[in-house]
LOZAVEX-141625 format. One record per residue (C-alpha): residue in three letters; x, z, y. Coordinates in nm, 2 decimals, decimal comma, padded with zeros to 4 digits. Each point is the difference from the previous one (the first is absolute). Example, Ala and Ser with C-alpha at 12.3 -4.5 7.8 and 13.67 -1.06 7.14 Angstrom:
<marros>
MARRO  type       X       Z       Y
MARRO   ALA   01,23   00,78  -00,45
MARRO   SER   00,14  -00,07   00,34
</marros>
This chain:
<marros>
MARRO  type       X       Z       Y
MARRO   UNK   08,70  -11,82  -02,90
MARRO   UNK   00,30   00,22  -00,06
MARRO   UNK  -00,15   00,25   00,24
MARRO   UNK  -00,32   00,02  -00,12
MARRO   UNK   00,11   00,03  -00,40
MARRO   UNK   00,20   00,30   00,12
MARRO   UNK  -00,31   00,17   00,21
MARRO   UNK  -00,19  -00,04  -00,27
MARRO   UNK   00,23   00,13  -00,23
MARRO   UNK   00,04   00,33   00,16
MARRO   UNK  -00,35   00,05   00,11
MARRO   UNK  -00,10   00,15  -00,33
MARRO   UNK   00,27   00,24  -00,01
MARRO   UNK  -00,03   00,10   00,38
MARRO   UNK  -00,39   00,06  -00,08
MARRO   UNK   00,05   00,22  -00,26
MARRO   UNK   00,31   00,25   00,17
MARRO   UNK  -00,27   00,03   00,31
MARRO   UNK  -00,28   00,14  -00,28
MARRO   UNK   00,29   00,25  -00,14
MARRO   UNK   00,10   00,07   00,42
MARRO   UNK  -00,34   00,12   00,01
MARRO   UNK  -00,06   00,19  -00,27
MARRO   UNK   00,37   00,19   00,03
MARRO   UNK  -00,17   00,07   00,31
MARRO   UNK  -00,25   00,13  -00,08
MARRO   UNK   00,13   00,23  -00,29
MARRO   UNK   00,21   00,15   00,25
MARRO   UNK  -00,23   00,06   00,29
MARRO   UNK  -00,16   00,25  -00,26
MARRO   UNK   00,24   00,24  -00,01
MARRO   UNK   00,06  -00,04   00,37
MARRO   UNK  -00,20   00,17   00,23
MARRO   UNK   00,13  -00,13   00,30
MARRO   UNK  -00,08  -00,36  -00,05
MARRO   UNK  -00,37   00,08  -00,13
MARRO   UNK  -00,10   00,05   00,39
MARRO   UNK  -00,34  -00,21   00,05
MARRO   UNK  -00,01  -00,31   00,13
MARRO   UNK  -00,28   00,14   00,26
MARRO   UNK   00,27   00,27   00,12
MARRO   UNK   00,28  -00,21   00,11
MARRO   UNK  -00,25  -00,21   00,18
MARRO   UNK  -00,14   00,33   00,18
MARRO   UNK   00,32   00,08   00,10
MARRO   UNK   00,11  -00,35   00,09
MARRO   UNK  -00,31   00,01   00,19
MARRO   UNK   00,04   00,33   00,24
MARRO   UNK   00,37  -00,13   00,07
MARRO   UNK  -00,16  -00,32   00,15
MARRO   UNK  -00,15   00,05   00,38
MARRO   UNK  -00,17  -00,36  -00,01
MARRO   UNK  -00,23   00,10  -00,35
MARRO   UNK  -00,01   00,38   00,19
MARRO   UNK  -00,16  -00,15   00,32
MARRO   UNK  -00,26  -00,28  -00,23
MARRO   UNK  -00,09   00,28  -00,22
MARRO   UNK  -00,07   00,24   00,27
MARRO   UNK  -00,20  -00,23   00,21
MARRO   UNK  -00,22  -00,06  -00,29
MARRO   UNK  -00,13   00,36  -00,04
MARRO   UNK  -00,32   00,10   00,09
MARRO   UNK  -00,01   00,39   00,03
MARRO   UNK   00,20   00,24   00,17
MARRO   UNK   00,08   00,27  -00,31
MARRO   UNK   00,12  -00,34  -00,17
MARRO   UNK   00,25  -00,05   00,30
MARRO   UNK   00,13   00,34  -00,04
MARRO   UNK   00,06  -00,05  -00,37
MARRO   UNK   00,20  -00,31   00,05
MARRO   UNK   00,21   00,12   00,29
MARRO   UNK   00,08   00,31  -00,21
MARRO   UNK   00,15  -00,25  -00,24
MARRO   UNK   00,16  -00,20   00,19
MARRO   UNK   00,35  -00,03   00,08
MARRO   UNK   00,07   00,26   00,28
MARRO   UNK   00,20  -00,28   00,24
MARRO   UNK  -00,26  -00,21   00,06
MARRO   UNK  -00,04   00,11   00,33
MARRO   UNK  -00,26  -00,26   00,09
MARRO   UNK  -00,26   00,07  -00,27
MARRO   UNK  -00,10   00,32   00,19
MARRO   UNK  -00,05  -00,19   00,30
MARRO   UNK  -00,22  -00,23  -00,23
MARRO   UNK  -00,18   00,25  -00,16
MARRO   UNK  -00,12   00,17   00,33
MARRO   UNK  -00,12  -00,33   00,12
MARRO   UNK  -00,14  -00,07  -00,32
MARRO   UNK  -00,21   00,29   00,00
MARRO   UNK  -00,08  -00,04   00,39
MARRO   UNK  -00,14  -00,34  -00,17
MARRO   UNK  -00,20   00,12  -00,25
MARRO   UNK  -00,11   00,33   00,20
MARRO   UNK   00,17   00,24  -00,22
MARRO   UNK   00,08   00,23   00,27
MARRO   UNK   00,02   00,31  -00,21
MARRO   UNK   00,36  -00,04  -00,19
MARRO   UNK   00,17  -00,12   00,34
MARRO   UNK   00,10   00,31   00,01
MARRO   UNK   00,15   00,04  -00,31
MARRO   UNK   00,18  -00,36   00,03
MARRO   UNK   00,16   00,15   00,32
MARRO   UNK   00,13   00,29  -00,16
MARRO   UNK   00,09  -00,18  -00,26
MARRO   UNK   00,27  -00,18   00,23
MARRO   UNK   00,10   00,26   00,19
MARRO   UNK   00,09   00,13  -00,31
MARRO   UNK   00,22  -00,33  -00,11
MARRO   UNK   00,17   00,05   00,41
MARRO   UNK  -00,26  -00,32   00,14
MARRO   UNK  -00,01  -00,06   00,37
MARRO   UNK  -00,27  -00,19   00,11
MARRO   UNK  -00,06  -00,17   00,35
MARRO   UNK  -00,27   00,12   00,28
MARRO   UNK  -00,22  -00,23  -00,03
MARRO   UNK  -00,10   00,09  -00,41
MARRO   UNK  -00,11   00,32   00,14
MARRO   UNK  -00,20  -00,14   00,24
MARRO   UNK  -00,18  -00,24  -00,23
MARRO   UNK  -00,05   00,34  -00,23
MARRO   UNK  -00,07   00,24   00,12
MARRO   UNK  -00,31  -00,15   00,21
MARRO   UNK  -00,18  -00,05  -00,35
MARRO   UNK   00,09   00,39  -00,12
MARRO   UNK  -00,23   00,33   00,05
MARRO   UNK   00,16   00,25   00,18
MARRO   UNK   00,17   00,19  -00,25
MARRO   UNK   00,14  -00,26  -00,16
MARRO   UNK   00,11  -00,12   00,36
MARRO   UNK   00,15   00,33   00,05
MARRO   UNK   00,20   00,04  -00,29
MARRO   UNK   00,16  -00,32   00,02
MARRO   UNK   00,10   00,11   00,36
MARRO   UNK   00,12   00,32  -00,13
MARRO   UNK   00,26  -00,18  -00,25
MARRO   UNK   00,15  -00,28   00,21
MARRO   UNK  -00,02   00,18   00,35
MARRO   UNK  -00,02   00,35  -00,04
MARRO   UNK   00,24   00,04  -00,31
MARRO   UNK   00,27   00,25   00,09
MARRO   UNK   00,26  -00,25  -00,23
MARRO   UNK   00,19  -00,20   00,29
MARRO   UNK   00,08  -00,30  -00,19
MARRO   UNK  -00,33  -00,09  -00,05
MARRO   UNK  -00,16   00,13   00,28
MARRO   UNK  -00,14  -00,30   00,24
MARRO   UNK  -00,18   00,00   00,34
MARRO   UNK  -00,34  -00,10   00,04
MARRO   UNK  -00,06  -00,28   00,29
MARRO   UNK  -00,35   00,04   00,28
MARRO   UNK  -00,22  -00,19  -00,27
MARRO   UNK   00,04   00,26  -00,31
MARRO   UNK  -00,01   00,30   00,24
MARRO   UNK  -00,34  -00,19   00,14
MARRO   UNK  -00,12  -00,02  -00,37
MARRO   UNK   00,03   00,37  -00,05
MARRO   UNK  -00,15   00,08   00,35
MARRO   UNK  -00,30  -00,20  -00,11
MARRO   UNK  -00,13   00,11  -00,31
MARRO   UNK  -00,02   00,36   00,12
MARRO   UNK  -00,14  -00,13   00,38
MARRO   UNK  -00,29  -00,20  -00,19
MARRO   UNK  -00,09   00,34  -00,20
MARRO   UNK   00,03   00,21   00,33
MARRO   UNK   00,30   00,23  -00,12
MARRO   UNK   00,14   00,00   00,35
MARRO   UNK   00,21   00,28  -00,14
MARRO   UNK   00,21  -00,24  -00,28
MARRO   UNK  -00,02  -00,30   00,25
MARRO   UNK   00,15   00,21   00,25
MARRO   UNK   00,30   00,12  -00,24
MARRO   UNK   00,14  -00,37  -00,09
MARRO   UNK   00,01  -00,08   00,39
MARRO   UNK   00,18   00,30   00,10
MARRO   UNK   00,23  -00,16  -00,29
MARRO   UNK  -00,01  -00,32   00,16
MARRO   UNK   00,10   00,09   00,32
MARRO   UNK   00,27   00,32  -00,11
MARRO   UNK   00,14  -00,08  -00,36
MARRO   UNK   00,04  -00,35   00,03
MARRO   UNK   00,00  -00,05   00,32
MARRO   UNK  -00,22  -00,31   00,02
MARRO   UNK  -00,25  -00,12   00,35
MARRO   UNK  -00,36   00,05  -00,08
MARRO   UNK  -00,15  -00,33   00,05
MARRO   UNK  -00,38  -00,14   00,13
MARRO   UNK  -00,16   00,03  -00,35
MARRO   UNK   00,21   00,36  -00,07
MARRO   UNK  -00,23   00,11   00,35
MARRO   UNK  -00,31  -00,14  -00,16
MARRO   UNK   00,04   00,15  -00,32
MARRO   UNK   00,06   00,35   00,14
MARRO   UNK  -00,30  -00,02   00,24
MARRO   UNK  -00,18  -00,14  -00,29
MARRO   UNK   00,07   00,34  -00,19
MARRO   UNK  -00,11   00,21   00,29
MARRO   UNK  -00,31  -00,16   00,09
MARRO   UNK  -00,11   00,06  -00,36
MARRO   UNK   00,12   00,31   00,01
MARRO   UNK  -00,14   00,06   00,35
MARRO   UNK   00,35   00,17   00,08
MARRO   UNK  -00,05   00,04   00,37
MARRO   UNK   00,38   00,11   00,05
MARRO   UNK   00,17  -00,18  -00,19
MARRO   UNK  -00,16  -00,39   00,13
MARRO   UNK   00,08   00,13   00,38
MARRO   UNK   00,35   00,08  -00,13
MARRO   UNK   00,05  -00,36  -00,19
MARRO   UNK  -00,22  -00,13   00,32
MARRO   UNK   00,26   00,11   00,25
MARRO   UNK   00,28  -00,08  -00,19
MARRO   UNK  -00,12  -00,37  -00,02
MARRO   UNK  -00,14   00,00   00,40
MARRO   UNK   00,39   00,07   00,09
MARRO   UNK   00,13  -00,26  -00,20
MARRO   UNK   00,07  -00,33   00,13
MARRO   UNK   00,03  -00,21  -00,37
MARRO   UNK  -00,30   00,12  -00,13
MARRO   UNK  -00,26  -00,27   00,15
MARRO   UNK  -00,39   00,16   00,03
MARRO   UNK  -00,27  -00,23  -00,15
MARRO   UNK  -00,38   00,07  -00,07
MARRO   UNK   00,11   00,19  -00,37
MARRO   UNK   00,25   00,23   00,11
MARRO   UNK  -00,29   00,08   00,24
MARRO   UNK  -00,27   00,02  -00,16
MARRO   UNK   00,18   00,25  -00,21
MARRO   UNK   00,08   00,23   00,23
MARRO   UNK  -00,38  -00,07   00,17
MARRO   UNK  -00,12   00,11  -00,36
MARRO   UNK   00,16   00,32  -00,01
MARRO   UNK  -00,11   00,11   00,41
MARRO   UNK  -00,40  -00,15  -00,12
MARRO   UNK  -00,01   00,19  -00,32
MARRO   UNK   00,15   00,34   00,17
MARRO   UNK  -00,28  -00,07   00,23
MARRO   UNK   00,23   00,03   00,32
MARRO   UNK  -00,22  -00,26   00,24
MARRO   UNK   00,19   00,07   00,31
MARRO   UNK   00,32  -00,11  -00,23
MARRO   UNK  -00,17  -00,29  -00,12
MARRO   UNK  -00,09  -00,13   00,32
MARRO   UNK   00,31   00,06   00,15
MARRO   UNK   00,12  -00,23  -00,30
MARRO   UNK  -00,24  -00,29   00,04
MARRO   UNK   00,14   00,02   00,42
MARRO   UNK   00,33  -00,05  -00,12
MARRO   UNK  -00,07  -00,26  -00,24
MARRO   UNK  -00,17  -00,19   00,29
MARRO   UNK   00,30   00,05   00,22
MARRO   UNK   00,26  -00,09  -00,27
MARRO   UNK  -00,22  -00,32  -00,11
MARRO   UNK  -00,04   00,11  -00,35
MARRO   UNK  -00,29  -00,18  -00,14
MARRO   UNK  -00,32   00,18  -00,04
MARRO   UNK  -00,24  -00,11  -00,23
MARRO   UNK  -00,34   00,09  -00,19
MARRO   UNK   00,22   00,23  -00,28
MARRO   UNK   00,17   00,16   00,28
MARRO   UNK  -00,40   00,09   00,17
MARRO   UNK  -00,15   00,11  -00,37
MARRO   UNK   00,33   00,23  -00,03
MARRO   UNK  -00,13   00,16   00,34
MARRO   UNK  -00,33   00,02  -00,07
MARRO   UNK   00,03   00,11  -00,36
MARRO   UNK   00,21   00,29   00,11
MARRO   UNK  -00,25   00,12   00,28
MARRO   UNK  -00,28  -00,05  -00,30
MARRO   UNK   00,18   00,18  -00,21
MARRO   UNK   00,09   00,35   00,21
MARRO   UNK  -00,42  -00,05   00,13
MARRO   UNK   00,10  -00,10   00,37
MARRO   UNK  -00,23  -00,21  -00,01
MARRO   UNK  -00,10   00,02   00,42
MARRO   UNK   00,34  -00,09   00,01
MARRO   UNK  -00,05  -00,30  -00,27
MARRO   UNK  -00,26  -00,11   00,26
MARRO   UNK   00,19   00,03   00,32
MARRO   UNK   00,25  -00,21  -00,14
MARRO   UNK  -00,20  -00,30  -00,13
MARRO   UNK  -00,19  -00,02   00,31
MARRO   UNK   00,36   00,06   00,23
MARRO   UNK   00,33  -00,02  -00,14
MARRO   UNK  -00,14  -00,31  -00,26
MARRO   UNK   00,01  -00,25   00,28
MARRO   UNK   00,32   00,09   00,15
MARRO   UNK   00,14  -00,14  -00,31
MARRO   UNK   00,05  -00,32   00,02
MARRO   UNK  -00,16  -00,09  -00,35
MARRO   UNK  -00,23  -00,34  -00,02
MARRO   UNK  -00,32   00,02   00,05
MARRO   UNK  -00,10  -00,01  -00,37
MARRO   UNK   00,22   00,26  -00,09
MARRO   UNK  -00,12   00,19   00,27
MARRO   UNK  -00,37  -00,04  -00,11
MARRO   UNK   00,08   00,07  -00,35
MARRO   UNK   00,13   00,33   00,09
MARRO   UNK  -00,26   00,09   00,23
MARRO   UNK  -00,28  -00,07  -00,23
MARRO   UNK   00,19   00,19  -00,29
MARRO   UNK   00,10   00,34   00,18
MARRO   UNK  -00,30   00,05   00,30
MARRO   UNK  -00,25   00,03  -00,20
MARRO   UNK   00,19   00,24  -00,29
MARRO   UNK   00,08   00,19   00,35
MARRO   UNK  -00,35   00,05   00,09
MARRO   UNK  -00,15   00,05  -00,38
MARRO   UNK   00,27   00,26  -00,05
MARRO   UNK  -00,10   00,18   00,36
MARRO   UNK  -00,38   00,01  -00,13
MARRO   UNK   00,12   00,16  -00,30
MARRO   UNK   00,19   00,29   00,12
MARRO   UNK  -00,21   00,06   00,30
MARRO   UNK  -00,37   00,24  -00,03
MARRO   UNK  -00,33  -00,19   00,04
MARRO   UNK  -00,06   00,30   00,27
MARRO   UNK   00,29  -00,18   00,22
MARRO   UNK  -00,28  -00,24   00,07
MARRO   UNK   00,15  -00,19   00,33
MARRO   UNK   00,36  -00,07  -00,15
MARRO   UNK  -00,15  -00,05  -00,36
MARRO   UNK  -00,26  -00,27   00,11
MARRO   UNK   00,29  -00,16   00,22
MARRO   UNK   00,20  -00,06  -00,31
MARRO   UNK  -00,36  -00,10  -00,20
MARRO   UNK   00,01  -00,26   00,31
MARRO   UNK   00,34  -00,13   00,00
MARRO   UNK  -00,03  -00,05  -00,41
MARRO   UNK  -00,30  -00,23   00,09
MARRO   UNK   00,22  -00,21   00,28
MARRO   UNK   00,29   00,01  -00,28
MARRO   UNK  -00,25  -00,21  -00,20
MARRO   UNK  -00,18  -00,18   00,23
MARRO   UNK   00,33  -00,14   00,14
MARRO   UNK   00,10  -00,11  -00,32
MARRO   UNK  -00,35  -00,17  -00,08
MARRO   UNK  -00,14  -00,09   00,29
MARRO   UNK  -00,31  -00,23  -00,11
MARRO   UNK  -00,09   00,25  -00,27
MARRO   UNK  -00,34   00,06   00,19
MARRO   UNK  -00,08  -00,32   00,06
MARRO   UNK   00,14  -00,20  -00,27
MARRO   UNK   00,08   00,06  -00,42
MARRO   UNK   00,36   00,03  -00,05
MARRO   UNK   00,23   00,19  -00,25
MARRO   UNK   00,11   00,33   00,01
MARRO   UNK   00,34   00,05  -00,14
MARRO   UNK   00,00   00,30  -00,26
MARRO   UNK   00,23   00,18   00,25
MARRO   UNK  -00,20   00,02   00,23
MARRO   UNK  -00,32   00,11  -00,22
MARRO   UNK   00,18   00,25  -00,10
MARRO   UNK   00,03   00,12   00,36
MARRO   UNK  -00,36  -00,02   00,03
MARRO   UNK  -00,10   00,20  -00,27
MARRO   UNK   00,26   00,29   00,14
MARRO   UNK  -00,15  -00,05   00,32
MARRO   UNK  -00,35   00,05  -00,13
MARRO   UNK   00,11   00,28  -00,25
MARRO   UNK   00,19   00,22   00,30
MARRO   UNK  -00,32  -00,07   00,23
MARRO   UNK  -00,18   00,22  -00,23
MARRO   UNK   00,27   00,17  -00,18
MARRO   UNK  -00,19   00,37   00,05
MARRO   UNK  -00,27  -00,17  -00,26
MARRO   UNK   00,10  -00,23  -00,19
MARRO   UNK  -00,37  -00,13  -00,10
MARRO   UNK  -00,07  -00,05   00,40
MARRO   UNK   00,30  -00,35  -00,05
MARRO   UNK  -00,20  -00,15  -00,31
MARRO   UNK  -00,22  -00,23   00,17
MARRO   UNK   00,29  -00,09   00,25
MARRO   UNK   00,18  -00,07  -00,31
MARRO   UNK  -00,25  -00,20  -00,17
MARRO   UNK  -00,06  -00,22   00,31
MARRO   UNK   00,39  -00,07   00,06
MARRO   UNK   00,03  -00,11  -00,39
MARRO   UNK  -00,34  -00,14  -00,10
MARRO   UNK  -00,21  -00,08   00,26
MARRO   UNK   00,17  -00,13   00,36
MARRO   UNK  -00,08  -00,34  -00,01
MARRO   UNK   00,30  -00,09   00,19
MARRO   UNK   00,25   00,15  -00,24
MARRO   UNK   00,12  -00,24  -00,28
MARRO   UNK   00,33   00,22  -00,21
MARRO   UNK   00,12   00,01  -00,30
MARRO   UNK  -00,01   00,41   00,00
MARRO   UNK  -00,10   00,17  -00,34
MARRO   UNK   00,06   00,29  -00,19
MARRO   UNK  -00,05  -00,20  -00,37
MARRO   UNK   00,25  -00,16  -00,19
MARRO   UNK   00,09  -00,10  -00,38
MARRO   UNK   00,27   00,08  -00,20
MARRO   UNK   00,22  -00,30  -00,19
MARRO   UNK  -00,11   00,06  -00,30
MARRO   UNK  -00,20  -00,18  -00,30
MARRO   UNK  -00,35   00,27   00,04
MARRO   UNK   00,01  -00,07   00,42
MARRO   UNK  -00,05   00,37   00,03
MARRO   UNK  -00,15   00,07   00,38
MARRO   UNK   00,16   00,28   00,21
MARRO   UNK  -00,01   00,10   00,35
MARRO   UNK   00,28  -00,09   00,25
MARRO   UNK   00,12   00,35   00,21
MARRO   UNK   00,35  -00,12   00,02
MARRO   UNK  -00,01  -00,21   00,27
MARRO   UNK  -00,17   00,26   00,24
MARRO   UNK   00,05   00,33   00,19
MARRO   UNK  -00,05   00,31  -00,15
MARRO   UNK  -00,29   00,08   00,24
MARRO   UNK  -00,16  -00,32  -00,09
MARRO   UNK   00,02   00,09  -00,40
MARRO   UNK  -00,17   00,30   00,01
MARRO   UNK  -00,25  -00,17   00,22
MARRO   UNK  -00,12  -00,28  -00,21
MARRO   UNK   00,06   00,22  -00,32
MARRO   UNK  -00,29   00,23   00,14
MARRO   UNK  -00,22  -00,28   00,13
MARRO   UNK   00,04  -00,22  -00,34
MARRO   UNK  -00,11   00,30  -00,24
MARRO   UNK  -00,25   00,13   00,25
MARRO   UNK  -00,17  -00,37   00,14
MARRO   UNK   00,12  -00,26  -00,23
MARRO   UNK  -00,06   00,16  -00,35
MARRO   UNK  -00,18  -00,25  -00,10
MARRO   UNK   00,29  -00,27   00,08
MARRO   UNK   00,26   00,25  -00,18
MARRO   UNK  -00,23  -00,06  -00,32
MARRO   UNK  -00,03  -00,34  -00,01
MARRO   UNK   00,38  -00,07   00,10
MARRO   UNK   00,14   00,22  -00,30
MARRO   UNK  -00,30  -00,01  -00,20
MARRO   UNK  -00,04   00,36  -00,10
MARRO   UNK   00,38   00,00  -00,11
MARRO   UNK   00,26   00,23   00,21
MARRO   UNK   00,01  -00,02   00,39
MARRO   UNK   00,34  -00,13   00,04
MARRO   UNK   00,22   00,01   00,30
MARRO   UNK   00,34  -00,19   00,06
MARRO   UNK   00,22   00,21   00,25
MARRO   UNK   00,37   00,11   00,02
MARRO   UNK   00,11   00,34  -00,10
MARRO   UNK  -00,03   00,20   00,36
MARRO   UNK  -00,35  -00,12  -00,01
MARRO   UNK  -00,06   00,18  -00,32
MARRO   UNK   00,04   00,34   00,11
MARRO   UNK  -00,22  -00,07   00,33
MARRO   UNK  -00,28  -00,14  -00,19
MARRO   UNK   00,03   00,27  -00,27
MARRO   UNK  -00,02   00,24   00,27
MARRO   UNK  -00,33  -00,15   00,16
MARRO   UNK  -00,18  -00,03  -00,32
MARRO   UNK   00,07   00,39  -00,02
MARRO   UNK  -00,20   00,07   00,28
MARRO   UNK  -00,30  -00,12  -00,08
MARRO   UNK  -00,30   00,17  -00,11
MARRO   UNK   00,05  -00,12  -00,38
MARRO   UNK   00,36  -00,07  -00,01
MARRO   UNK   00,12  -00,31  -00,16
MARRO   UNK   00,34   00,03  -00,22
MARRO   UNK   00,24  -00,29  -00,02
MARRO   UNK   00,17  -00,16  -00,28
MARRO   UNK   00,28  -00,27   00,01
MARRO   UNK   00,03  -00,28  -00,22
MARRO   UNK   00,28  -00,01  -00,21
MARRO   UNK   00,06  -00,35  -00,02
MARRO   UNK   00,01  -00,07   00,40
MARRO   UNK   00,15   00,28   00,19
MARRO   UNK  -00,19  -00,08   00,33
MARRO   UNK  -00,33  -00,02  -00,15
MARRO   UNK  -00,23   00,34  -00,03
MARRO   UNK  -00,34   00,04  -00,10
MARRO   UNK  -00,28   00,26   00,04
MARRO   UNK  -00,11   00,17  -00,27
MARRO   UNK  -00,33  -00,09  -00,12
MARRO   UNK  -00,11   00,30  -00,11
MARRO   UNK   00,03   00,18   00,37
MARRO   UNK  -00,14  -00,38   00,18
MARRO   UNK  -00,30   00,05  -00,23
MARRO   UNK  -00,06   00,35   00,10
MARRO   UNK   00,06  -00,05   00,38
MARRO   UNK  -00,25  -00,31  -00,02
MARRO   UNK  -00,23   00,22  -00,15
MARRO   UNK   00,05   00,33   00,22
MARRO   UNK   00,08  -00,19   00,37
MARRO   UNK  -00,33  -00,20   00,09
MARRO   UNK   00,10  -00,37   00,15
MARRO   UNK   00,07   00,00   00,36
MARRO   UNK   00,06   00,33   00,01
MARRO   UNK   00,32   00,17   00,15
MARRO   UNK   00,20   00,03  -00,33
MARRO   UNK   00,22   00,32   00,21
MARRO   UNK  -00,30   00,21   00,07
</marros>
């Protein structure tokens, strides 16, 4: 009782010196400038003092400039929130203020390990890769200068081997190998034969190809290869090339279908195309390859083999031109054998090859392939494709337009003459008196721009605005052609 009576007593009076604490306070805190400091301050500052609320706070951003803002207010020893950020923003695929973040702890005197320049510099564009490599491992300050392992020096190599700037590529291995004196290893080979064989550098892949044939650790497999294959196919060195398919037989590295289409590409591309054929119908079987590999590749390249020896040969040449007609005809009968006795499909390949066939059989008149044409597409009762030239766009009207983009050039201007000189009547009702349109990629432009200005009323083109690929004839010029060139008649002449 006693206790309580005496609490009770002094409550009143201890209440009322608290209010007068306060307001004294108060009063004073006026005149002092110091102790008017926000509330929202000293937390800020409380906060950037505190690594646990750094590292929650950071995590939670969302952009990269807001990363940089933070870390530029945050306490400099916090080593570890730099390490964050750039994983932060690795996270959220800000790559573009890595760079910045790394300067901005070189700046504080930041080490950091291998393996985060690894994970970055993968995800960087080259000159952002380059200038973080500058910094940390070409800086000409000591203290801070570290030495790149195999992996970073292979990150460098690559992005200039995948653009084919054998030149740069070349310049960070003479580093590996002389400034830091590191061992190229399998994928630092790959890479550089990468860079030459899209750079078709010759020299430079037998120099790497050498270096790698004399040494022992670097183990040979179908990529290293293939690489080095690449660059001897696309120099269009054959003797090389088969010299390199006898050693891969000898050394049991595998050969496969991509290995055969690098060959035969090559040999395609340079026009040795005799020497395209010769090795389908010899070398192909010494390969070892299954038998539906081999099939595949027989049926792909012998027949582009023969087309493409019809096309640069003269129609004068008779004996050697009508053997190639003849082996084009065996190219196809092998692959559909029942065609003349039974209906069957006709892959879109291969009516493509047809119509080439039938085109280069008469290529001194074009008019003289029409009905060959017509019969292969329309009316051989055997033949059941899905081959057309029409097609709609994706949008809400349906517009109709033809479909060149899927055929030769030689076939374009083909069925763009016969359309506008046999199937006027078809070209009316498809668009429906609006603008002949024609979806085709850009090289295809200039060909068919230059075809339409041979003509006896030239045609001029326009492109649409709204899709690139798509042209159309002006209707104007269609109108006056239809009106000047009688139907069936030989629009050229």
């Amino acid at each position: 009782m006693l206790a309580t009576s005496i609490t009770s007593f002094f409550k009143p009076i201890y209440s009322r010196s608290l209010v007068f604490r306060i307001a004294f306070v108060q009063q004073f805190c006026k005149h002092d400038s110091i102790l008017q400091r926000p509330s929202s301050s000293r937390k800020q500052d409380s906060f950037y003092t505190r690594p646990q609320k750094c590292s929650r706070v950071l995590e939670a951003k969302q952009s990269g400039q807001d990363i940089l803002i933070f870390l530029k207010n945050a306490h400099p020893s916090h080593k570890g929130l730099y390490h964050q950020a750039i994983d932060k923003c690795l996270d959220i695929k800000s790559y573009e203020v890595i760079p910045e973040i790394f300067q901005m702890a070189r700046e504080q005197k930041i080490v950091f390990r291998m393996k985060l320049f690894d994970k970055v510099l993968t995800k960087l564009d080259l000159a952002s890769r380059e200038k973080i490599f500058d910094e940390w491992f070409m800086s000409k300050e000591e203290d801070l200068l570290l030495k790149p392992n195999v992996s970073i020096m292979n990150t460098m190599i690559e992005g200039y081997a995948k653009e084919g700037n054998v030149g740069q590529a070349l310049n960070y291995f003479r580093l590996l190998i002389s400034k830091y004196e590191l061992t190229p290893d399998h994928n630092t080979c790959e890479l550089m034969l990468l860079a030459c064989s899209i750079a078709h550098d010759v020299e430079s892949a037998e120099l790497i190809w050498e270096a790698i044939l004399h040494d022992p650790s670097i183990i040979i497999d179908a990529k290293l290869f293939h690489h080095i294959l690449y660059v001897y196919s696309c120099s269009g060195n054959v003797p090389k090339v088969m010299n390199l398919l006898e050693y891969a037989q000898q050394h049991k590295i595998p050969i496969s279908e991509h290995t055969c289409w690098i060959v035969a590409k090559g040999l395609l591309t340079h026009k040795k195309f005799e020497e395209l054929i010769d090795f389908i119908d010899n070398k192909l079987p010494q390969l070892g390859l299954s038998k539906v590999e081999e099939k595949r590749i027989r049926e792909k390249w012998k027949i582009t083999g023969h087309l493409k020896m019809m096309e640069i040969l003269d129609e004068s040449d008779t004996e050697t031109f009508a053997f190639h007609q003849g082996m084009v005809l065996q190219c196809f009968d092998s692959k559909y054998p029942s065609a003349k006795q039974n209906r069957i499909r006709i892959s879109d390949s291969y009516m493509k090859y047809l119509m080439e066939f039938n085109i280069l059989s008469n290529k001194n008149n074009w008019m003289n392939a029409v009905q060959d044409i017509e019969r292969t597409l329309f009316y051989e009762p055997n033949y059941k494709h899905k081959f057309h030239f029409w097609d709609y766009l994706a949008l809400p009207d349906e517009k109709v337009y033809l479909l060149f983009h899927v055929i030769s050039d030689r076939a374009t201007i083909f069925l763009l003459r016969y359309l506008m000189t046999f199937q006027r009547n078809e070209l009316k009702e498809k668009f429906k008196d609006d603008a002949i349109k024609i979806l085709c990629d850009t090289p295809f432009q200039g060909l068919i721009q230059n075809e339409l200005a041979k003509w006896k009323v030239p045609i001029r083109l326009k492109i649409e605005q709204s899709v690139p690929n798509i042209i159309s004839l002006d209707q104007t010029d269609v109108n006056l052609f239809f009106q000047t060139v009688p139907p069936g008649s030989d629009c050229l002449r």
